[in-house]
N, C-alpha and C positions, 0 to 999 in steps of 0.2 A: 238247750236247743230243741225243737220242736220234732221227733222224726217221725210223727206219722206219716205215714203215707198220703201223698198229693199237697204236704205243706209248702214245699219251694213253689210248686205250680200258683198257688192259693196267694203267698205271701204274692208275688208278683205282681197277680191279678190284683190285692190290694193295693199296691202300689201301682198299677197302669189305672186303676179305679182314682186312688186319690190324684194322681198328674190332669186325668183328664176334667176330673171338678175342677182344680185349682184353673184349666185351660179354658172351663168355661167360664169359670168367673170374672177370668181374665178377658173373656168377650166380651162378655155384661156391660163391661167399662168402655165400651168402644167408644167412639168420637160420639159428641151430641150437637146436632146442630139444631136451632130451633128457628125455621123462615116462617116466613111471612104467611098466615093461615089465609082460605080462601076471603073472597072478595064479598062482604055485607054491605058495606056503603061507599057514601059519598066522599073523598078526600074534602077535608076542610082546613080551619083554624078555629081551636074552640078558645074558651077559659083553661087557664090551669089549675090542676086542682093535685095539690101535693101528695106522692105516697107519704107514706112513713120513713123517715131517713133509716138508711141502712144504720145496726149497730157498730157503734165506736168507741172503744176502750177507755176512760177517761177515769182521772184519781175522784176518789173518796173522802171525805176528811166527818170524822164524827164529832168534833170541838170546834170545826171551820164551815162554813160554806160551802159546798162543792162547787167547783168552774160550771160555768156554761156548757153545755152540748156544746161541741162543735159546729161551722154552720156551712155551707158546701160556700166556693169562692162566685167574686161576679154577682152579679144582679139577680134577683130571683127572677123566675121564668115569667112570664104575662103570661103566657100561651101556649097552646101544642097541638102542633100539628098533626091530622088523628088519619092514618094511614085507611087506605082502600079497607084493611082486613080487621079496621078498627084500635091498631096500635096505637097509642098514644106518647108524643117523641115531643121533652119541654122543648122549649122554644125562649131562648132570650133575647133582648133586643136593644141595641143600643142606637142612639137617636142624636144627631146632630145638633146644634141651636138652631138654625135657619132650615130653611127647605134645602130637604138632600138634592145632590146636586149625581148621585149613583148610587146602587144597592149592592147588597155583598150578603153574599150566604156561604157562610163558614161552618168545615166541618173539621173537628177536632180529632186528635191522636188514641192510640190506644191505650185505654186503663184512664185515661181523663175525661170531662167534661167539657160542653161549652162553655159554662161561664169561667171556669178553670184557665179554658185555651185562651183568654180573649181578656183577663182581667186588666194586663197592661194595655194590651195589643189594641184593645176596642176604641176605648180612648182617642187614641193618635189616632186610626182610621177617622170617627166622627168629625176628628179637629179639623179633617181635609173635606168633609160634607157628605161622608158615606154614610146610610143608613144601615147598619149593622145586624144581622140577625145568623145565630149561630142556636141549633140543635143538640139533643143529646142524641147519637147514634143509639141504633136497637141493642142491646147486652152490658151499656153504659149508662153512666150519671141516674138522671132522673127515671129510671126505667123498671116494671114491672119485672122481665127478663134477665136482670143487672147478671153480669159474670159468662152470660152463654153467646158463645158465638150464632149468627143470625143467618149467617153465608152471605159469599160476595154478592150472588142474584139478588139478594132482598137490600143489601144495604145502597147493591147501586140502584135500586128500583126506587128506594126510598129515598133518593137526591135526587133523583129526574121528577119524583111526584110535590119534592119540597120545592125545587126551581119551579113548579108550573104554580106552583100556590103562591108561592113570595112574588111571583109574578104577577099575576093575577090580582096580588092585592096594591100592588106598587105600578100598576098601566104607566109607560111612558118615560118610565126612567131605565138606563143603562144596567142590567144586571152582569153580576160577575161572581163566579164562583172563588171562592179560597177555600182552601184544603192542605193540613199540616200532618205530615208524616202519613198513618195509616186513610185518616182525611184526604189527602194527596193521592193517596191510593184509590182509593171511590172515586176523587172529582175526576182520575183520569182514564181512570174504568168506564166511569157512566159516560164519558167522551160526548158532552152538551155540545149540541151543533148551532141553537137558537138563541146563544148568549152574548153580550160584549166581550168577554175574555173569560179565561182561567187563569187562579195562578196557584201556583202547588210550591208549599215550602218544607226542604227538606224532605223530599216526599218519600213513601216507603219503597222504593224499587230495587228491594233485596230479593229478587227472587230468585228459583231453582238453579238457574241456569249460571248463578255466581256460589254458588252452596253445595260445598263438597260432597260427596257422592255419600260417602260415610254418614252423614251429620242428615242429608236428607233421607238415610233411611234408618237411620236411627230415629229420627223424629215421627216418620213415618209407624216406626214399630210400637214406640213410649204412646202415641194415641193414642193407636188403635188397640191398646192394652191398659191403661195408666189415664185416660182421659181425663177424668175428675181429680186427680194428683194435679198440683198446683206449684207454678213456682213465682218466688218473690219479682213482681214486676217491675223493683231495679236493681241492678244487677251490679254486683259489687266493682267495685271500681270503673264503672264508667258514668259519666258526668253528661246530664244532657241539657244543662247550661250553664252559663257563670254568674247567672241570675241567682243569691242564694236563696233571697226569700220567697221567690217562688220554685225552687226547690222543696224549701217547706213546706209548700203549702200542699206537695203532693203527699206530706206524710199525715198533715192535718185534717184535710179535706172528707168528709164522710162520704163524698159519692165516687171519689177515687179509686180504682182497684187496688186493693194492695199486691192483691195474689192473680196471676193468669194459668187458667187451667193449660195444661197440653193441647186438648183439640181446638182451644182456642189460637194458641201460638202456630198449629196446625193450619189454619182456617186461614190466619192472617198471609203466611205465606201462599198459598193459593191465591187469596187476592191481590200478593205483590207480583204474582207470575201474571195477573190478567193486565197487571197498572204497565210492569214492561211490556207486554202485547201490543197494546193498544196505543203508548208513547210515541211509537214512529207517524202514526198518521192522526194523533190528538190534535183536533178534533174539528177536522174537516176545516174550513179557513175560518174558524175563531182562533184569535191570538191566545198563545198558550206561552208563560211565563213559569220557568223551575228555578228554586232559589234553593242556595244550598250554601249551608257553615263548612268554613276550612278547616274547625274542630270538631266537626260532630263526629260524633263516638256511638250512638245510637245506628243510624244506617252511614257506617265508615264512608269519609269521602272519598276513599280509591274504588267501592265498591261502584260507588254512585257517577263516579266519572266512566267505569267502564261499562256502566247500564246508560248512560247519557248517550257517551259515542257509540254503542250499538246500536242504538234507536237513533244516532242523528238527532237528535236536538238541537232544535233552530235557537233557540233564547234562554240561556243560561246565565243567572247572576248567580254569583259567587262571591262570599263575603267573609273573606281569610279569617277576619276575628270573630265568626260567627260562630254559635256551635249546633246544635239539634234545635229548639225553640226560639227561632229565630226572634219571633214577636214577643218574646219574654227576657230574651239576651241585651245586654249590655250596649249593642248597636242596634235594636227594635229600635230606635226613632228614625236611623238611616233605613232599613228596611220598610217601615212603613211608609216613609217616605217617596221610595222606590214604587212601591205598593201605590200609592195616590198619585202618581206619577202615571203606571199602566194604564191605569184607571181613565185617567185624562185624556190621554193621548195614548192608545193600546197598538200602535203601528210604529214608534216613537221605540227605540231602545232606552231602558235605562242605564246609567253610568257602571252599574255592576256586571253589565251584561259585557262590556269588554273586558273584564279581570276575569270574567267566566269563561271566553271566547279563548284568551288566550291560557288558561287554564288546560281547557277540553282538548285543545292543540298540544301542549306541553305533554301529556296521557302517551305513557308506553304503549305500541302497538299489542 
């Protein structure tokens, strides 16, 4: 043991020395968010022009052939809508046989893509005469940013500037927003006042205010600490459809997230406290439609029924054998159905909407 003189002082000082590195490094790693730079241009619709697909793991064989790359699900993009600050966000588009008869701009979940969200689902919409056109959100799919959260302000900014474009290029037909899970979360944040309807499926409204006090500050801490630490984006044992092969397709798919950072998971919750905010008075008198699986396991249906009846929600369908991806689940032909039904007639209940009514009644005080 050391006994000159001033060693216990000394040693200490090196260890309050190394605690306080190890404390900044631990800052270093704070949340990252990366919005929307300032404004250089014009919003438009341009060509797309593909990045490089994200790397994807795939076998080797030196006697064989090797498989194909991977190829992301859904149509490839036509297009991308190129934001105020110059972001470029694909754009896919699925197209009726006859003249559309309504438009739809759909915004997909988190760690997924548009063509991902929409591969069943898009389909059944067109058979009904909706022009279909679904986005990669900013930190997803086809995007320069892939993996980083953008913030709620730029992601709902960036669906209020995609409605005025798909608008703009569609004069005269009926538009409507759809929005699935985190999608759900924006269409009812950005709360569109100038559209034929909304409808949010299974939409993400887990927020704070259902989230044990513990758990949001521990999330809170793991950020703001651990931000770039990453955890597997599905979570073992819970199923968020009964669809299997599209399941799969989230393990195949190269524009997929596998992995969601912390400040990301962070970010999202924030945006599902803004989607409860705003739920009670969405969205001014446009019809607003929430559809929601009696099995989802993703945003739990007790959670969802006690975020419904907080905010009052007027128009609730409810689809018992439903689970989190509705338009990917095994009854996606009855939901979209419902879905073209809105559409139609958006004053009109649809048939789920009393299994949902007396659902939201059935709800312990």
């Amino acid at each position: 043991m050391d006994q000159t003189p001033g060693a216990p002082y000394a040693g200490r000082m090196k260890l309050l020395a190394a605690m306080l590195l190890a404390t900044l490094s631990l800052g270093a790693c704070g949340p990252v968010v990366i919005p929307a730079g300032p404004v250089i241009r014009e919003a438009g619709i341009e060509p797309f022009v593909a990045l490089p697909l994200p790397w994807y793991p795939r076998p080797t064989y030196a006697l064989a052939p090797s498989p194909p790359d991977p190829q992301p699900s859904g149509p490839r993009p036509e297009s991308v809508l190129v934001m105020p600050d110059g972001a470029r966000l694909a754009l896919r588009v699925w197209r009726p046989e006859g003249p559309p008869r309504f438009v739809v701009l759909a915004l997909h979940g988190l760690t997924d893509h548009g063509g991902n969200f929409l591969q069943e689902g898009g389909p059944l919409l067109t058979a009904g005469g909706a022009l279909v056109y679904a986005y990669d959100q900013r930190g997803f799919g086809w995007n320069a940013q892939r993996g980083y959260w953008a913030g709620a302000d730029t992601m709902i900014a960036d669906a209020r500037q995609a409605l005025r474009l798909i608008h703009a290029a569609n004069p005269g037909l009926p538009l409507f927003l759809l929005g699935e899970s985190m999608g759900g979360a924006v269409a009812l944040a950005a709360g569109p006042t100038d559209i034929a309807g909304v409808i949010v499926s299974s939409p993400a409204i887990w927020g704070r205010a259902y989230i044990p006090a513990i758990l949001q500050n521990l999330l809170w801490a793991v950020s703001h600490t651990l931000a770039p630490l990453a955890v597997p984006a599905s979570a073992g044992g819970i199923a968020a459809s009964d669809n299997r092969e599209a399941l799969l397709r989230f393990a195949r798919d190269p524009l997929i997230l596998r992995e969601v950072r912390f400040d990301v998971v962070e970010g999202l919750v924030d945006l599902m406290d803004r989607a409860v905010t705003t739920l009670p008075h969405c969205c001014g008198d446009v019809p607003v439609l929430v559809m929601v699986g009696g099995n989802d396991q993703v945003v739990p249906t007790r959670i969802a029924r006690r975020a419904l009846r907080d905010a009052h929600a007027q128009r609730v369908a409810l689809y018992p054998n439903g689970w989190h991806l509705l338009l990917r689940d095994a009854i996606r032909a009855d939901v979209a159905r419902d879905i073209l039904a809105f559409m139609n007639a958006p004053a009109t209940p649809v048939p789920a909407e009393a299994v949902g009514r007396a659902w939201l009644e059935a709800a312990p005080p």
